[in-house]
Biotite code that builds the C-alpha atoms (Angstrom):
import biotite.structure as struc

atoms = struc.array([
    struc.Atom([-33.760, -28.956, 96.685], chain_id="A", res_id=1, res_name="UNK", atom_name="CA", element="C"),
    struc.Atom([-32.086, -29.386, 92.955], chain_id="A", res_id=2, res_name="UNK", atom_name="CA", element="C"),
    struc.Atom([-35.320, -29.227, 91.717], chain_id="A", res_id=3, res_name="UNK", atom_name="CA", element="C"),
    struc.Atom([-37.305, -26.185, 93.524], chain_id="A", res_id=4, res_name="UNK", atom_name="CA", element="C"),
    struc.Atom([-36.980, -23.708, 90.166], chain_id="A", res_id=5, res_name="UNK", atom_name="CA", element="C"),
    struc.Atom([-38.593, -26.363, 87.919], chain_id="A", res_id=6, res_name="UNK", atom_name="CA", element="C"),
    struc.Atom([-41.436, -26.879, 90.959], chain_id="A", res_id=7, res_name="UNK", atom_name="CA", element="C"),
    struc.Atom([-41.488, -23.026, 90.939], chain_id="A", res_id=8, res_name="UNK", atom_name="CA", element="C"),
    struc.Atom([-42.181, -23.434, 86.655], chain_id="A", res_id=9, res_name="UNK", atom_name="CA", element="C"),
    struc.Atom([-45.048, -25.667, 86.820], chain_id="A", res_id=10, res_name="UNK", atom_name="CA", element="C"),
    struc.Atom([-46.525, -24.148, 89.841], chain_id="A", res_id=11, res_name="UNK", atom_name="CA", element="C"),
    struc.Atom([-46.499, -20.493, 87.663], chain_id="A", res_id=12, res_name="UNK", atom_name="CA", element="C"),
    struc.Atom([-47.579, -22.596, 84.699], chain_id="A", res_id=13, res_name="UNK", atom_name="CA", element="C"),
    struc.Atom([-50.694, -24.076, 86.555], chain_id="A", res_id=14, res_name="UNK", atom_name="CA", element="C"),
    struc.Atom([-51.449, -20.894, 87.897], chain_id="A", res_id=15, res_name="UNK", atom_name="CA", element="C"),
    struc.Atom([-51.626, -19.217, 84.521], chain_id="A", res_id=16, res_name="UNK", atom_name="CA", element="C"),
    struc.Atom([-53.718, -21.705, 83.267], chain_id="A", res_id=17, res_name="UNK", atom_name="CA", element="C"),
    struc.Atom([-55.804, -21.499, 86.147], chain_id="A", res_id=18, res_name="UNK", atom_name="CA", element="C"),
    struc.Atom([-56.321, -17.676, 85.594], chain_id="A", res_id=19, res_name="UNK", atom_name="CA", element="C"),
    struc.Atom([-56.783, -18.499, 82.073], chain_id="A", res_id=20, res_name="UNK", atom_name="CA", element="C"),
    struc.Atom([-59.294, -20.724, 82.239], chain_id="A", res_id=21, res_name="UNK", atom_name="CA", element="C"),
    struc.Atom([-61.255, -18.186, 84.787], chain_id="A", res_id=22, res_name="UNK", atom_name="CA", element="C"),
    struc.Atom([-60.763, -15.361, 82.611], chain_id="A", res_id=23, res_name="UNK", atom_name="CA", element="C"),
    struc.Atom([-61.620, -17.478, 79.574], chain_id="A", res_id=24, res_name="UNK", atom_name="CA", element="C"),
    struc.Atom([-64.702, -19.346, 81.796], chain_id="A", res_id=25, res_name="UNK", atom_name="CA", element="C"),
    struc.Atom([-65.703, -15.616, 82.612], chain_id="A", res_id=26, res_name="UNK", atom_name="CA", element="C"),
    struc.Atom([-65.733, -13.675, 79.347], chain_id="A", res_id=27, res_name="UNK", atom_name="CA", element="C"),
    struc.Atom([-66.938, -16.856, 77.113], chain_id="A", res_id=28, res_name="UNK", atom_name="CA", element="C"),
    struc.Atom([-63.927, -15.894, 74.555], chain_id="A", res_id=29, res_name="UNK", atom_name="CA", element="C"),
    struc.Atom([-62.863, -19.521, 74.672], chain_id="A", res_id=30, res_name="UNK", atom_name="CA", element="C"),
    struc.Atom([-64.096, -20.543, 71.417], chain_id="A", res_id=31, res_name="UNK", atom_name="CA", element="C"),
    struc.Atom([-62.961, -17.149, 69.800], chain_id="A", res_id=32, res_name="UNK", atom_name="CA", element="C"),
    struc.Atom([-59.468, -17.595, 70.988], chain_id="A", res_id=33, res_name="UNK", atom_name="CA", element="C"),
    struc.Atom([-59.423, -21.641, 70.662], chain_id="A", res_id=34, res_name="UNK", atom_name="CA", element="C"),
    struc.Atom([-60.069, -20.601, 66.967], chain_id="A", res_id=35, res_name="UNK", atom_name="CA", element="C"),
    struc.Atom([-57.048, -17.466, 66.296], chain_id="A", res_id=36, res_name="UNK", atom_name="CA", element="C"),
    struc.Atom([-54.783, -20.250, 68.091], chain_id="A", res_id=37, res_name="UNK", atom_name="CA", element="C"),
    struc.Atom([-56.235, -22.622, 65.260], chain_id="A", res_id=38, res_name="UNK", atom_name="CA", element="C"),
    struc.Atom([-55.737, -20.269, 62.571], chain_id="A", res_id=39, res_name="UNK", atom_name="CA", element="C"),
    struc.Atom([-52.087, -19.475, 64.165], chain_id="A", res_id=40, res_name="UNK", atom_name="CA", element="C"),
    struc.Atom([-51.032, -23.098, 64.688], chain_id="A", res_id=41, res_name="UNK", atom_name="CA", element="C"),
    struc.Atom([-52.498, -24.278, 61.309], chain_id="A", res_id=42, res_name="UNK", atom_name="CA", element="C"),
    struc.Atom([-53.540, -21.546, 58.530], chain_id="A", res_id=43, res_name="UNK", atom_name="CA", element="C"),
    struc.Atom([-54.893, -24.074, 56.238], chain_id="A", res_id=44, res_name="UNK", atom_name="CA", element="C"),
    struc.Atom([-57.555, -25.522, 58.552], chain_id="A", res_id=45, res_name="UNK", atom_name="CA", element="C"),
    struc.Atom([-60.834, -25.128, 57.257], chain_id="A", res_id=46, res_name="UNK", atom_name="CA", element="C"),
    struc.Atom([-62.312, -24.693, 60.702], chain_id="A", res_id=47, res_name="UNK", atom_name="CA", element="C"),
])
């Protein structure tokens, strides 16, 4: 059982992005955030 915390990680990380996805799926704010994330990640983008 060396490895139950890092099963414990990726088992909160799917979750989140479960919920994300939901929340995302539910409020249609995907594109909207996909976007700031864009801007975030790259400023220069033209998109």
């Amino acid at each position: 059982m060396k490895n139950a915390p890092t099963m414990i990680k990726i088992s909160n990380v799917i979750i989140f992005a479960a919920a994300e996805i939901l929340l995302t799926s539910l409020t249609n704010e995907r594109p909207k955030k996909f976007m700031m994330a864009n801007k975030i990640i790259n400023p220069n983008a033209s998109k």
